[in-house]
N, C-alpha and C positions, 0 to 999 in steps of 0.2 A: 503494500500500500504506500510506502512510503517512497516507491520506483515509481507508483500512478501519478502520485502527488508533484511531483519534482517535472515529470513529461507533463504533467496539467499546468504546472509555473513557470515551463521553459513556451511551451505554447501559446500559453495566456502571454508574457513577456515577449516574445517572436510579433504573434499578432498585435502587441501595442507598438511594437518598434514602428510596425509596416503602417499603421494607421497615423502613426505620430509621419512619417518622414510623407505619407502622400497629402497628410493634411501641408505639411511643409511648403511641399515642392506647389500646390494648387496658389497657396496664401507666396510663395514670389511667382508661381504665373501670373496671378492678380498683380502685384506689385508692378512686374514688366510689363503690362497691358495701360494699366494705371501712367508708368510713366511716361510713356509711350506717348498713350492719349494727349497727356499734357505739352508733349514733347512735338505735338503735331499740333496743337492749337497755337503753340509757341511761335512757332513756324508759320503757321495761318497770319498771326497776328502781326511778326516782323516781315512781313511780306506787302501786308496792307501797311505799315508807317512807310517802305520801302516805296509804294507805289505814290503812296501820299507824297512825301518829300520830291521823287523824281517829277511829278507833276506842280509842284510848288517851284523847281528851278527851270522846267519848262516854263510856266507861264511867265516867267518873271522876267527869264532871258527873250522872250517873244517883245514882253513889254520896252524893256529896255533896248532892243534891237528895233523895235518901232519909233522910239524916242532918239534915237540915235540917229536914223537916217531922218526925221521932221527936223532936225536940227542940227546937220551936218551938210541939209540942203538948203539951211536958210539961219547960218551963225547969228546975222541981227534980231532975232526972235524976240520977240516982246513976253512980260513977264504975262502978261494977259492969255496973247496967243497961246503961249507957251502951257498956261494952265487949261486953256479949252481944250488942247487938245489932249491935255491926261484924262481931263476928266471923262473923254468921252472912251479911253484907253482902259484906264484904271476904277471904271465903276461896273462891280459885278462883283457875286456872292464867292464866298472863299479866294477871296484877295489875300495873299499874305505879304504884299508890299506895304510897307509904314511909309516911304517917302522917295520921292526921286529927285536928283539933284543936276542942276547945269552947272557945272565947273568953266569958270575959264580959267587957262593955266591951271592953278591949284587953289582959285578962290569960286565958294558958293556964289555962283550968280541969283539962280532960281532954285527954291525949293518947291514942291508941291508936295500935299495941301501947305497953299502956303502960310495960312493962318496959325497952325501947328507948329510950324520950322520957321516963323520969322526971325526967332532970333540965331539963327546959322547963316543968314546969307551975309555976305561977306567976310565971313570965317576962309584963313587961308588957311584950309589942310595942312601944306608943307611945314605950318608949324606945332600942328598938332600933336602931339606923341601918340605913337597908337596907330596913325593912319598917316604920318607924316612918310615914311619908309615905304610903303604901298602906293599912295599916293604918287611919287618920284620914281616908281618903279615901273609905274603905266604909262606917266610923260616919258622918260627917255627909254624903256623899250618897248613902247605902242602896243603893247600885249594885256589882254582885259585880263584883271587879277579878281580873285573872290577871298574874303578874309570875314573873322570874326572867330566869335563873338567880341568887339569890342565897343567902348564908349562911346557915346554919337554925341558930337557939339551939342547936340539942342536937348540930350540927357539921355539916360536910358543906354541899355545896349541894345545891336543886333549884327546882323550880318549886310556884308556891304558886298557888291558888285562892280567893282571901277570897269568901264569901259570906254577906252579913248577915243576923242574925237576927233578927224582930219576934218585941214582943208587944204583942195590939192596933194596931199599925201604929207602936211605938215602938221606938227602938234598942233592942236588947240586951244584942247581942257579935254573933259570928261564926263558924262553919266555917272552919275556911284546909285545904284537903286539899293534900299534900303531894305532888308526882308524883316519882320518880325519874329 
């Protein structure tokens, strides 16, 4: 009897072992299913901020390339002119331009809106810190730069766009559009 007892306690023990390790191995296939899942909506959702952003430098670079050649065809532009025709550019839902700027040389001619940025025009970049080095880096090598997050004259931060502007194929100033 005490031969029954011992194969009854090796059996009983055998069969907790198997119960214990498939309860195991079910609670991490959970687990990898579980992370998995997460692991895929992670990726769902870095995909949308990815689509998001790449459409925020699209419209922005459209806008500022629309803004470039209205004023690289006609440098004497009026602060007037100049805001009619943003506005009819830059009014439309999920805008994430805060402000567009005409540089001449390295000083703010125009801001738009200009009511927001009045106290940046006539702000000479080049002496700015922060944007002074960028700034100088688009007048003498004609090459459009993108920078930030830094400090914006008229407060706040964001991300800037310089893009230069000819005339004839010579410096003039610059676009810097402003992203939020």
């Amino acid at each position: 009897m005490n031969q029954i007892s011992k194969k009854t306690l090796l059996k009983v023990l055998l069969i907790g072992v198997i119960i214990y390790a498939t309860f195991e191995m079910i609670l991490f296939s959970l687990a990898l299913y579980t992370n998995q899942s997460k692991l895929n909506e992670m990726y769902r959702k870095s995909y949308a901020v990815q689509t998001q952003i790449e459409t925020v430098f699209q419209s922005t670079i459209t806008i500022s390339e629309a803004y470039l050649s209205y004023t690289s065809s006609n440098l004497d532009v009026s602060k007037e002119d100049s805001e009619s025709f943003l506005k009819h550019i830059l009014f439309y839902e999920g805008n994430y331009i805060n402000n567009i700027a005409f540089i001449e040389d390295t000083t703010i001619k125009y801001n738009y809106p200009f009511e927001e940025n009045k106290t940046s025009i006539g702000f000479d970049l080049a002496t700015i810190d922060g944007q002074k080095e960028e700034i100088l880096y688009v007048k003498n090598n004609l090459e459009p730069l993108f920078i930030g997050p830094v400090e914006l004259v008229q407060g706040g931060q964001g991300f800037i766009i310089f893009i230069p502007v000819l005339d004839e194929n010579q410096y003039w100033g610059q676009i810097a559009t402003v992203i939020d």
